[in-house]
DSSP file (Angstrom, degrees, kcal/mol; ACC not computed):
  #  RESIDUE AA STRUCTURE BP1 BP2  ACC     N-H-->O    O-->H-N    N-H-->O    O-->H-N    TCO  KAPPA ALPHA  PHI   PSI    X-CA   Y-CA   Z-CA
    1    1 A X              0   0    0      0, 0.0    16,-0.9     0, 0.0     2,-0.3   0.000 360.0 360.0 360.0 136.6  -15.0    7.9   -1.2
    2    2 A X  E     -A   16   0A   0     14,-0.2     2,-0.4    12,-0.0    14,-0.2  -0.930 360.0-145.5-139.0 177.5  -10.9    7.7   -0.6
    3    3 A X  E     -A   15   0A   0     12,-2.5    12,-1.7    -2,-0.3    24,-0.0  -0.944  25.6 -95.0-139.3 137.5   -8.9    5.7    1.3
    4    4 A X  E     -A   14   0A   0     -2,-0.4     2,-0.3    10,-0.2    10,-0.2   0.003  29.2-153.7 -50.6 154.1   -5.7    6.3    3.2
    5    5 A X  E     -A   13   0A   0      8,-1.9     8,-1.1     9,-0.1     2,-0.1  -0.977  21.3-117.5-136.6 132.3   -1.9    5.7    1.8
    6    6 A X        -     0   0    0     -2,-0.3     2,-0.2     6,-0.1     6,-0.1  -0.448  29.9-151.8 -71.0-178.6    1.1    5.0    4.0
    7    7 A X    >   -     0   0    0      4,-0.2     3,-1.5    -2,-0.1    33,-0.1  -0.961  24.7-127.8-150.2 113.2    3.7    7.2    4.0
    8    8 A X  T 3  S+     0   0    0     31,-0.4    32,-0.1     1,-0.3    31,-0.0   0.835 110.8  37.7 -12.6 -63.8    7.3    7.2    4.5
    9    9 A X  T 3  S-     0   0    0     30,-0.2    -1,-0.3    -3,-0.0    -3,-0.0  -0.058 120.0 -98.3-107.6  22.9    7.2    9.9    7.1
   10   10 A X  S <  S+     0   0    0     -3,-1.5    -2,-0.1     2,-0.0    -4,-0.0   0.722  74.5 149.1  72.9  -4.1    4.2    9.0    8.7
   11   11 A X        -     0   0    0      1,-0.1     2,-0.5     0, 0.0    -4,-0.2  -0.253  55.6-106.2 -53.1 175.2    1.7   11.8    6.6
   12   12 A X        +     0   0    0     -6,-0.1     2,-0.4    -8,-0.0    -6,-0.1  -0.842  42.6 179.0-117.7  91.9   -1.3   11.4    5.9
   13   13 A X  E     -A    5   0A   0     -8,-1.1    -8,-1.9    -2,-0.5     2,-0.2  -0.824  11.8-151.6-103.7 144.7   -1.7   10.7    2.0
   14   14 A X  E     -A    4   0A   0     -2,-0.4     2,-0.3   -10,-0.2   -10,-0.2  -0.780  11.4-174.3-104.5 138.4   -5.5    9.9    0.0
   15   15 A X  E     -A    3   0A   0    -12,-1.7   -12,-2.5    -2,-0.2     3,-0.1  -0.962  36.1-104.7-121.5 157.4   -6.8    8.1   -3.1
   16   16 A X  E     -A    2   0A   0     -2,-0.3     2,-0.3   -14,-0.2   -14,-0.2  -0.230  44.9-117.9 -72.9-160.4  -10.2    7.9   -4.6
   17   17 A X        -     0   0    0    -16,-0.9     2,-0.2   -15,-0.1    11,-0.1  -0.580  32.4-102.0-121.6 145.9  -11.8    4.5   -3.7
   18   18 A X    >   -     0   0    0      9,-0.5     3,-2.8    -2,-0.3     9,-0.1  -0.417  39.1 -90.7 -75.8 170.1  -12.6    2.1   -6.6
   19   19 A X  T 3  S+     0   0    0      1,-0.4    -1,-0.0    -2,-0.2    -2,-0.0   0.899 125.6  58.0 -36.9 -36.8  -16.3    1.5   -8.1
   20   20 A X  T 3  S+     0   0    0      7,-0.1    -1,-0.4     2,-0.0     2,-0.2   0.559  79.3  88.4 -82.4 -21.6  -16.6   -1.2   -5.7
   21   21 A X    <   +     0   0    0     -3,-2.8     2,-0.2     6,-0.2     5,-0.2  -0.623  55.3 179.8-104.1 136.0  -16.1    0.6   -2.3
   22   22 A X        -     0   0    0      3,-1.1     2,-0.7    -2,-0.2     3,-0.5  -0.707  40.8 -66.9-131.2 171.9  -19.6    1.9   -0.9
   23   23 A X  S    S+     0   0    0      1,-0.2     0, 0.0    -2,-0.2     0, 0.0  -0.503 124.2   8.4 -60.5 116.6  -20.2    3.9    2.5
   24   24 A X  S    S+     0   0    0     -2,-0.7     2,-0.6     1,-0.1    -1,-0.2   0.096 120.5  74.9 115.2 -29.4  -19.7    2.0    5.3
   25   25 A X        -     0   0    0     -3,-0.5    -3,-1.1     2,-0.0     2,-0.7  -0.686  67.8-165.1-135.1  79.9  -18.0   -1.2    3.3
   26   26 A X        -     0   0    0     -2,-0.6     2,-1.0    -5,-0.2    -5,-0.1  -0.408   8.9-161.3 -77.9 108.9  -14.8   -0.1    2.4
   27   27 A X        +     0   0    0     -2,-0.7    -9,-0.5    -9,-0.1     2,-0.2  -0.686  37.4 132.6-104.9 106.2  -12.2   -2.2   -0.8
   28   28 A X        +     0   0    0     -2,-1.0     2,-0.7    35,-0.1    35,-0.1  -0.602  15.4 159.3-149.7  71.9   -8.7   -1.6   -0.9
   29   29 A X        +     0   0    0     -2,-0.2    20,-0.3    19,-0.1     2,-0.3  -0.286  45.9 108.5 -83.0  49.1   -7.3   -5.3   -1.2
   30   30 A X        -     0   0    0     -2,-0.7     2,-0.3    18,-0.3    18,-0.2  -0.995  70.0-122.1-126.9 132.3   -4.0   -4.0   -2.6
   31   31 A X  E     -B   44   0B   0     16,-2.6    13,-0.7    13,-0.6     2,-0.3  -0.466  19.9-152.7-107.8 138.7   -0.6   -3.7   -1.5
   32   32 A X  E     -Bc  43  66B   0     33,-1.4    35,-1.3    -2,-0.3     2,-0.4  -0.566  10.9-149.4 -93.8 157.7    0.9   -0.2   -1.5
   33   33 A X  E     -Bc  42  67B   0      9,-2.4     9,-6.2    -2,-0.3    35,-0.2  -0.972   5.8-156.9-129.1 116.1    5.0    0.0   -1.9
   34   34 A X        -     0   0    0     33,-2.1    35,-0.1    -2,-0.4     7,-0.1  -0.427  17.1-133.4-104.8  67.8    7.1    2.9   -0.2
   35   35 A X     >  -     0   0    0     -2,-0.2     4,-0.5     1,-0.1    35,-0.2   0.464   5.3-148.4 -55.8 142.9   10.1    3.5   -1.7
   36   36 A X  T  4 S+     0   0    0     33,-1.3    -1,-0.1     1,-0.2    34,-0.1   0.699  95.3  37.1 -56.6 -30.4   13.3    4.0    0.6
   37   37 A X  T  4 S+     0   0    0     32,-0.2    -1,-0.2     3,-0.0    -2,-0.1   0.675 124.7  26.1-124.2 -12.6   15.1    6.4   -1.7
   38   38 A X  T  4 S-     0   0    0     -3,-0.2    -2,-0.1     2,-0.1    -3,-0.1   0.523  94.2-124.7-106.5 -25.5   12.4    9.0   -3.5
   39   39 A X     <  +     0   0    0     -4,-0.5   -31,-0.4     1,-0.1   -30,-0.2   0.697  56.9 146.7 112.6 -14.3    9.7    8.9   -0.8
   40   40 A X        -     0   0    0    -33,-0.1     2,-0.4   -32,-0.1   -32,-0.1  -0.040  41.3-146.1 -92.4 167.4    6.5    7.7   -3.1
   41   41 A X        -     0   0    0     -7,-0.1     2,-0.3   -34,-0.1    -7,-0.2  -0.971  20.3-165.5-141.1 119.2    3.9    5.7   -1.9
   42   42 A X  E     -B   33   0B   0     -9,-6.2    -9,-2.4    -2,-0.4     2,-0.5  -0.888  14.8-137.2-112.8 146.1    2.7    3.5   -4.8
   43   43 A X  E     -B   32   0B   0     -2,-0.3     2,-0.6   -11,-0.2   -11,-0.2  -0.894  11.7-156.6 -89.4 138.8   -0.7    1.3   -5.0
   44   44 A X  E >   +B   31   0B   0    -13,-0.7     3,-0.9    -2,-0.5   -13,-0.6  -0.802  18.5 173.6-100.1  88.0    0.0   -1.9   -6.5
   45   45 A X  T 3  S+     0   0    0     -2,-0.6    -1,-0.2     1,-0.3   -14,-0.2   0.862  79.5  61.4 -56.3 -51.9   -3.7   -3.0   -7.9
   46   46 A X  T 3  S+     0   0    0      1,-0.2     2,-1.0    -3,-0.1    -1,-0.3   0.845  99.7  67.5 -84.3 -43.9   -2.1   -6.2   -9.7
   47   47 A X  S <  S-     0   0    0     -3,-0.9   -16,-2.6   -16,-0.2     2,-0.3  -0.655  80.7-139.6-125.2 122.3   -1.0   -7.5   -6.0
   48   48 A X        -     0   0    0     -2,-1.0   -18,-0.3   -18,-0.2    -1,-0.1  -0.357  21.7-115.9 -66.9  99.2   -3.6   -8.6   -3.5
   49   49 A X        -     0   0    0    -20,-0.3     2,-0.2    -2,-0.3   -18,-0.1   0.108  48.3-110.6 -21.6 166.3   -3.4   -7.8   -0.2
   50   50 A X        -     0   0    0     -3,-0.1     2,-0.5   -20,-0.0    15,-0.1  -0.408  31.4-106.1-140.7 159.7   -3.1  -11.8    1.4
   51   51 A X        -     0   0    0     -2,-0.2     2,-0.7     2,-0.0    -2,-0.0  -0.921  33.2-151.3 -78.2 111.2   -6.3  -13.3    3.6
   52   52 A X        -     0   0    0     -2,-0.5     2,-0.6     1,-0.1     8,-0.1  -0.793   5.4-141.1-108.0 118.6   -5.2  -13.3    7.3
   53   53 A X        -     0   0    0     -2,-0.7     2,-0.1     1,-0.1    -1,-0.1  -0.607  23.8-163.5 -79.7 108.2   -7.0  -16.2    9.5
   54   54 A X        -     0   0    0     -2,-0.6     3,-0.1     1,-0.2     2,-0.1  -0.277  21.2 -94.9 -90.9 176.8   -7.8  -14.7   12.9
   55   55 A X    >   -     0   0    0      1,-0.1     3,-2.0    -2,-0.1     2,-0.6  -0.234  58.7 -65.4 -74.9 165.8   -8.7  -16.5   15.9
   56   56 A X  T 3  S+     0   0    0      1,-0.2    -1,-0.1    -2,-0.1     3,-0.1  -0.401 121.7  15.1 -40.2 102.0  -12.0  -17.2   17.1
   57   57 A X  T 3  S+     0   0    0     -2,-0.6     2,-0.6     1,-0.4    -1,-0.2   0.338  88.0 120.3 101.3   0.6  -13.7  -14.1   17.9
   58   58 A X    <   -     0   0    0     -3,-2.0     2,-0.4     2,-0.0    -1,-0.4  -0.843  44.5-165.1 -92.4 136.3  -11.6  -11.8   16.4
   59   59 A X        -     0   0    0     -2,-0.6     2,-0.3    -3,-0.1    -3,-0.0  -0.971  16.2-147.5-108.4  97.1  -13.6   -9.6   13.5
   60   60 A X        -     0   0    0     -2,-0.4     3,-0.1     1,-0.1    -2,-0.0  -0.571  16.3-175.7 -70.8 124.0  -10.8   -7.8   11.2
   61   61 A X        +     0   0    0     -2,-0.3     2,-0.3     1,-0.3    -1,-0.1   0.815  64.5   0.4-109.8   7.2  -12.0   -4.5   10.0
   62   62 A X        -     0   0    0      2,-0.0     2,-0.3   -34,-0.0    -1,-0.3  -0.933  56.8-151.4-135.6 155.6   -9.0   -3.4    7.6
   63   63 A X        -     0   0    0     -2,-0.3     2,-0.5   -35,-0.1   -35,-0.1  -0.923   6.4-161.9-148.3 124.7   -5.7   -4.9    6.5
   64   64 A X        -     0   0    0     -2,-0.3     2,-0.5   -35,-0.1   -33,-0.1  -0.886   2.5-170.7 -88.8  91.2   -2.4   -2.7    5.4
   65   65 A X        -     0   0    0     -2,-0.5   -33,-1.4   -35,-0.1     2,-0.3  -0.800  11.3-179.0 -73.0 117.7    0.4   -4.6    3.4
   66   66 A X  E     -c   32   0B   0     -2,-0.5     2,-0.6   -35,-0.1   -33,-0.3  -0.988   1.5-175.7-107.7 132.3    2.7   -2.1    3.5
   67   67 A X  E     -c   33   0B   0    -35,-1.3   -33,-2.1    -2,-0.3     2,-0.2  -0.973   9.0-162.8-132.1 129.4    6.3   -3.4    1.3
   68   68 A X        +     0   0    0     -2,-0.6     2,-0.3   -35,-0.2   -33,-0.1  -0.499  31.9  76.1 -98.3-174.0    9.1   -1.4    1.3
   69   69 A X  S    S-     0   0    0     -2,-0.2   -33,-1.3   -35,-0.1     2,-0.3  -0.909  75.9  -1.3 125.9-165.9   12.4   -1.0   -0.9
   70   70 A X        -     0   0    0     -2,-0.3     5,-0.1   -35,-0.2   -35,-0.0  -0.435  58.9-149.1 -82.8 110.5   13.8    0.3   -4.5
   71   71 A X     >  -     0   0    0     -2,-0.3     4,-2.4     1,-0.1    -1,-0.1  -0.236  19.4-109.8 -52.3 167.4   11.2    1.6   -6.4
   72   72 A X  T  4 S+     0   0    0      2,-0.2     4,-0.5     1,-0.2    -1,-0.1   0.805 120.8  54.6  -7.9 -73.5   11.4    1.3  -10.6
   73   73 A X  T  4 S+     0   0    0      2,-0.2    -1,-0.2     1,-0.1    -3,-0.0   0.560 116.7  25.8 -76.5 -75.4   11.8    4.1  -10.7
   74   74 A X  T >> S+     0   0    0      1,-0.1     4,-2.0     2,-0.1     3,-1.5   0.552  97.5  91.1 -82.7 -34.7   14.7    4.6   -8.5
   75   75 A X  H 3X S+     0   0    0     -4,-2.4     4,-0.8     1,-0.3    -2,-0.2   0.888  80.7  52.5 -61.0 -53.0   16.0    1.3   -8.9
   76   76 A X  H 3> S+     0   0    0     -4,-0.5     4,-1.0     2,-0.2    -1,-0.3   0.509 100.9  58.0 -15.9 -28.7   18.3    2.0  -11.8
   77   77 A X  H X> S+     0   0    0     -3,-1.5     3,-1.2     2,-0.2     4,-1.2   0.931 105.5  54.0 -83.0 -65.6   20.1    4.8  -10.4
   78   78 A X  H 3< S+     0   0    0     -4,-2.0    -2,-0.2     1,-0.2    -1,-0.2   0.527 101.0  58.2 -40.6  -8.3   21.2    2.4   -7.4
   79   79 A X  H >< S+     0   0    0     -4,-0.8     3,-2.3     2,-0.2     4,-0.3   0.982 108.5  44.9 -80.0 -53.3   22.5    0.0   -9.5
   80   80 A X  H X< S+     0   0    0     -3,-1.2     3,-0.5    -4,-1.0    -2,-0.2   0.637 106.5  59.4 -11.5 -55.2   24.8    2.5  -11.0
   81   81 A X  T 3< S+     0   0    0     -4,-1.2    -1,-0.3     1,-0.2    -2,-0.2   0.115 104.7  49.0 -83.6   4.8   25.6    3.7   -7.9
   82   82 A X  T <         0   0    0     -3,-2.3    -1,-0.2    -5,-0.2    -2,-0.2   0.230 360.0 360.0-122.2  -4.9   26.9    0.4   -6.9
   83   83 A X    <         0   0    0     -3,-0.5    -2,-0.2    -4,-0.3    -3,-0.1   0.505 360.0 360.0 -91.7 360.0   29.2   -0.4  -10.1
């Protein structure tokens, strides 16, 4: 099983699925981060996608946290680049 990633540019990027994700009943409670200056699309397992309370009648069948900004990664160089 894999699961979609956003994307910067709007591609279409995949991961596998963890143990837990079955056909049909899909788990990807984690919010992926795209950074602004290399382009990556990272999952971040350690932080958990939020529980969003719909109205009466509404049935969610995904939720995307998307966060953008400085990767790690990346972040070091900008700092540099700001001194």
């Amino acid at each position: 099983m894999i699961h979609t990633i956003p994307t910067s540019d709007n591609s279409i990027k995949y991961a596998l699925c963890k143990d837990d994700c079955g056909e049909g009943h899909h788990h990807d409670h984690h919010v992926h981060f795209v950074c602004n200056v290399c382009n990556n699309t990272f999952c971040l397992d350690s932080v958990v996608t939020p529980t969003v309370d719909l109205p009466e009648g509404y049935q969610s069948a995904e939720l995307e946290v998307v966060a953008k900004g400085v990767c790690k990664n990346c972040a070091p160089g900008i700092k540099k680049a700001l001194m």
